[in-house]
LOROTI-978364 format. One record per atom (N, C-alpha, C): atom name; x negated, y negated, z; chain; residue in three letters. Coordinates in steps of 0.02 Angstrom, whole numbers, plus 50000, padded with zeros to 5 digits. Each point is the difference from the previous one (the first is absolute). Layout:
BEGIN
('CA'; (X; Y; Z); 'A'; 'ala')
...
END
This chain:
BEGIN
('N'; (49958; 50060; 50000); 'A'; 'unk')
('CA'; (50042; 49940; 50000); 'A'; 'unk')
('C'; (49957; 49937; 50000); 'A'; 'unk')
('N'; (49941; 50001; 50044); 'A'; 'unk')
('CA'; (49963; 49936; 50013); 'A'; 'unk')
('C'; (49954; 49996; 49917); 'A'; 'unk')
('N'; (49986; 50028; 49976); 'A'; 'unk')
('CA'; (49974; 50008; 49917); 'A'; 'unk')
('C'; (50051; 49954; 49965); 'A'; 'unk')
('N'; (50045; 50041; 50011); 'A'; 'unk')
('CA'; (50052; 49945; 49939); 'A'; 'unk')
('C'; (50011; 49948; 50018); 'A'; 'unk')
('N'; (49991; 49958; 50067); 'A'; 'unk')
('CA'; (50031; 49963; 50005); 'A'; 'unk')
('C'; (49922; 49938; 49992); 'A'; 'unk')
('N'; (49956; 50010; 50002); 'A'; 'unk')
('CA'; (49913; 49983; 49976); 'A'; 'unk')
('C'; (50000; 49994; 49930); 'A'; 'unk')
('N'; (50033; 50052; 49936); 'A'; 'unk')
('CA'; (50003; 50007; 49939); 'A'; 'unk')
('C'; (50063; 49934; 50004); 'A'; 'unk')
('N'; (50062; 50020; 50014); 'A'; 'unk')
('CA'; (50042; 49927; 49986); 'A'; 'unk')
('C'; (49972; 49926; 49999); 'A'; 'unk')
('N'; (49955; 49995; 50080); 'A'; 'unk')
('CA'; (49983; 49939; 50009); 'A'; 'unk')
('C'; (49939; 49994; 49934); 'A'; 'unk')
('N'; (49965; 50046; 49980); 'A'; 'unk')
('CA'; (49955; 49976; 49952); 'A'; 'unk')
('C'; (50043; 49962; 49936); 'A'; 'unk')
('N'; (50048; 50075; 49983); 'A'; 'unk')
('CA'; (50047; 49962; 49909); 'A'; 'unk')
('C'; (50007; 49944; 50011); 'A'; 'unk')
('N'; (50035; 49982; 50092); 'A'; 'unk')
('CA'; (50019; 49900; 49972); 'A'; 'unk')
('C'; (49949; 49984; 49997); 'A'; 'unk')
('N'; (49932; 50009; 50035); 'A'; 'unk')
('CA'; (49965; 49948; 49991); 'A'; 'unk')
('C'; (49974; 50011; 49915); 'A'; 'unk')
('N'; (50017; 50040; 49956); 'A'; 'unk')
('CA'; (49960; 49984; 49927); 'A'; 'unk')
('C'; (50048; 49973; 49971); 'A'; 'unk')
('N'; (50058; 50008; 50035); 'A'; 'unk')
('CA'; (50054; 49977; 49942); 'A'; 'unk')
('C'; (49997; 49922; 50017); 'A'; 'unk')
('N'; (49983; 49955; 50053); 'A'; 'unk')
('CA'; (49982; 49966; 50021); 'A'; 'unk')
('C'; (49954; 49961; 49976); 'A'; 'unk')
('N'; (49958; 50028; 49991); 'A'; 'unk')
('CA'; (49915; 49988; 49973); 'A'; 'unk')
('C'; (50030; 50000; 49909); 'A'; 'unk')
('N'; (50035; 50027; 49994); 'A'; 'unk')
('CA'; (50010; 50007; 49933); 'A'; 'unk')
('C'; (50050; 49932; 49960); 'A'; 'unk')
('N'; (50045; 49987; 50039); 'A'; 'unk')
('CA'; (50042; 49924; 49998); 'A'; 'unk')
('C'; (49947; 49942; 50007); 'A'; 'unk')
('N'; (49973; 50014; 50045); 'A'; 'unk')
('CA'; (49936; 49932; 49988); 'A'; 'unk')
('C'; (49961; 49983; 49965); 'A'; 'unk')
('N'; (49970; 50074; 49952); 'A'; 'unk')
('CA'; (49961; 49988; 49966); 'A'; 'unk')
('C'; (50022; 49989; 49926); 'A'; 'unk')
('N'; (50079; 50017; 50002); 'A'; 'unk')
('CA'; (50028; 49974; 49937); 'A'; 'unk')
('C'; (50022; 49925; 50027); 'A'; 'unk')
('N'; (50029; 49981; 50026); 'A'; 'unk')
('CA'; (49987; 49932; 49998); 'A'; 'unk')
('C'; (49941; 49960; 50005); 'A'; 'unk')
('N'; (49963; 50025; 50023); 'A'; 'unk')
('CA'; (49933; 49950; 49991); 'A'; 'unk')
('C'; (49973; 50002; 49929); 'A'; 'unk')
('N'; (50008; 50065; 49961); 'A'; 'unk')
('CA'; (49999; 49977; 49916); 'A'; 'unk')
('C'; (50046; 49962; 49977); 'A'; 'unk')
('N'; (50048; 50030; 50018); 'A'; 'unk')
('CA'; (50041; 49926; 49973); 'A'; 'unk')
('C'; (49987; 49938; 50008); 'A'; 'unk')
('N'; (50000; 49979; 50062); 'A'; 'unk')
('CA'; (49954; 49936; 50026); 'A'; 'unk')
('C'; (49962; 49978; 49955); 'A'; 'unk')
('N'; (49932; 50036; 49990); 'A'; 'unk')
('CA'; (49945; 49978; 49960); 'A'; 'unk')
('C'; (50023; 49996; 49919); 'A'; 'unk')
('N'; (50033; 50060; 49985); 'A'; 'unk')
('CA'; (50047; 49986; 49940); 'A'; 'unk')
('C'; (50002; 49937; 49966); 'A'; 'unk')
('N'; (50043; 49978; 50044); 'A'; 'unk')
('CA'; (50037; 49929; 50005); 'A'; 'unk')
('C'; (49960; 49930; 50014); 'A'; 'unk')
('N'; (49924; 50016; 50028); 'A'; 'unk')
('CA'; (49967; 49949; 50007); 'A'; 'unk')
('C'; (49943; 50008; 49928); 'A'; 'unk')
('N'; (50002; 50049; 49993); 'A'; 'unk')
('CA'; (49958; 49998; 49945); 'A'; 'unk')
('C'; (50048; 49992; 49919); 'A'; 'unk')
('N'; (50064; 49990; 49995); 'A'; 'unk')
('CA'; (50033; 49985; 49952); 'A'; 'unk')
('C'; (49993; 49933; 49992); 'A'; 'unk')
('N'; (50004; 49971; 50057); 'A'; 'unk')
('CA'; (49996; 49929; 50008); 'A'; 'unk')
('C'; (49935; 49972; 49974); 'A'; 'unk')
('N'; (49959; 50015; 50012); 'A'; 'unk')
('CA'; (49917; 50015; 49959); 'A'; 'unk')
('C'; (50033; 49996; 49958); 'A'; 'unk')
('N'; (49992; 50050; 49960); 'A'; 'unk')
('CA'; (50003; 50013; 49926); 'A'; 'unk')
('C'; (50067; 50038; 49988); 'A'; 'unk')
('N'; (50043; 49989; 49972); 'A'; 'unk')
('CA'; (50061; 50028; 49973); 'A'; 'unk')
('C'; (49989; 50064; 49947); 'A'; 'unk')
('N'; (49975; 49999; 49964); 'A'; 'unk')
('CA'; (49969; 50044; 49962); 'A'; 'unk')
('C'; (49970; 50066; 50007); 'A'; 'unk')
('N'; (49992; 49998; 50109); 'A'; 'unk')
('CA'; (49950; 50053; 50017); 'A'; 'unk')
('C'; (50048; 50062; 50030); 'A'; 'unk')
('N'; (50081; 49968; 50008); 'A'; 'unk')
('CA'; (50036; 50066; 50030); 'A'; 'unk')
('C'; (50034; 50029; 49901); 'A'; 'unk')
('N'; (49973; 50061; 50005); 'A'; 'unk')
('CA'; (50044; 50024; 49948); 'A'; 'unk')
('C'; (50061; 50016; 50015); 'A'; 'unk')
('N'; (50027; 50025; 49945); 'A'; 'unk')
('CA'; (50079; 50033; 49976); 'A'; 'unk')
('C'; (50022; 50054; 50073); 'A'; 'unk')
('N'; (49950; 50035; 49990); 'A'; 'unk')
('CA'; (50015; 50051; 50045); 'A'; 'unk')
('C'; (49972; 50002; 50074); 'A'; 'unk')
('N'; (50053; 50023; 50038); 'A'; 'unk')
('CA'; (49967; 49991; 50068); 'A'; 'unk')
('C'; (49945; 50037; 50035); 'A'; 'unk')
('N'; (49990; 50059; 49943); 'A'; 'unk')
('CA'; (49949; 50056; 50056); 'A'; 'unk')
('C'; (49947; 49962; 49957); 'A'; 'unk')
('N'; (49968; 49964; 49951); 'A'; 'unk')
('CA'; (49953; 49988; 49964); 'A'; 'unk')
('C'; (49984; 49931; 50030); 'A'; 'unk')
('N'; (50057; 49960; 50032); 'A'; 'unk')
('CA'; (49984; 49960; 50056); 'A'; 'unk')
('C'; (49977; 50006; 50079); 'A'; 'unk')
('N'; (50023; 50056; 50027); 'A'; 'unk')
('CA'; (49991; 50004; 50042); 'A'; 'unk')
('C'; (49918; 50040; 49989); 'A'; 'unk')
('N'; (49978; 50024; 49951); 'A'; 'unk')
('CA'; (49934; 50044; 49996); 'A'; 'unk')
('C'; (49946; 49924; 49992); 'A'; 'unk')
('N'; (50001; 49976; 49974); 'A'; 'unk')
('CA'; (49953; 49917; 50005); 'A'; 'unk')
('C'; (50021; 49965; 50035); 'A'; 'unk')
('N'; (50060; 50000; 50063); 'A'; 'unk')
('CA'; (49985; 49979; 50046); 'A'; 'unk')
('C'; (49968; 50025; 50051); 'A'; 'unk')
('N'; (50001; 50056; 50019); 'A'; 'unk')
('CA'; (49970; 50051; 50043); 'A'; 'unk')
('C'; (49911; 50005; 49968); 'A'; 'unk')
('N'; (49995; 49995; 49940); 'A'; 'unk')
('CA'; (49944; 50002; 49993); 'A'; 'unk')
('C'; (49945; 49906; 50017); 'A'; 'unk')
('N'; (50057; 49962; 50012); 'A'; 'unk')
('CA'; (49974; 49924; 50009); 'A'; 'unk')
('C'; (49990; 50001; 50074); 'A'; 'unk')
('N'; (50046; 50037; 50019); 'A'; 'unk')
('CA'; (49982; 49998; 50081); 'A'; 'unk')
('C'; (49938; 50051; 50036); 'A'; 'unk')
('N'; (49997; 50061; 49955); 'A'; 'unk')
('CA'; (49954; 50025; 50035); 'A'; 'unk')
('C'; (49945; 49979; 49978); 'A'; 'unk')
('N'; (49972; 49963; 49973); 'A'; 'unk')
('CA'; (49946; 49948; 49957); 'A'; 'unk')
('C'; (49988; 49960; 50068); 'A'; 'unk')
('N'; (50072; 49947; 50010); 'A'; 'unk')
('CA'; (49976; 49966; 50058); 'A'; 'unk')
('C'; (49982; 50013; 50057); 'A'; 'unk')
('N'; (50042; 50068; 50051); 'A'; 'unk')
('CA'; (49989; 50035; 50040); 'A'; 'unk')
('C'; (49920; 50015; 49992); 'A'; 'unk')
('N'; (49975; 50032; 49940); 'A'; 'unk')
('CA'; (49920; 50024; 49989); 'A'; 'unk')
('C'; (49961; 49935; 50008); 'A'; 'unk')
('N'; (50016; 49942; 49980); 'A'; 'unk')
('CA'; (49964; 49944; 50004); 'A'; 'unk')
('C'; (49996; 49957; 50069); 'A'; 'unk')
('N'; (50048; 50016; 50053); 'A'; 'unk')
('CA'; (50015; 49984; 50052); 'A'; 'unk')
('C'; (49929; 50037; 50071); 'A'; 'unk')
('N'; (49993; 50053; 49974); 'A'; 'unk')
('CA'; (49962; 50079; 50024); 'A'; 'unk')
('C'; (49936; 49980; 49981); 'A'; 'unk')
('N'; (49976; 49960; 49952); 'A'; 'unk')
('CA'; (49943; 49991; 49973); 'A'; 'unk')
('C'; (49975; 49924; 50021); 'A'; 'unk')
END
């Protein structure tokens, strides 16, 4: 019983972790449209893949 209830508290916390980290692309999304309009494409997973890749750039540059 005490297992599952350790496994529950983990799912919220990813599903958790998982709402944040789609809004924080969005976020940046949206600040970087403002930049340049041109840089969110058509599609959203081809946006969200160069945003995620802009952030872990900065995250790496942050570390360095």
């Amino acid at each position: 019983m005490e297992e599952s209830k350790i496994y529950m508290e983990l799912m919220k916390n990813v599903e958790k972790n998982k709402y944040k980290l789609i809004k924080r692309l969005i976020e940046k999304a949206e600040d970087l449209s403002k930049i340049n309009p041109e840089y969110v494409p058509f599609y959203a997973s081809e946006c969200f893949v160069k945003v995620s890749n802009v952030m872990l750039e900065e995250a790496k540059n942050k570390k360095e």
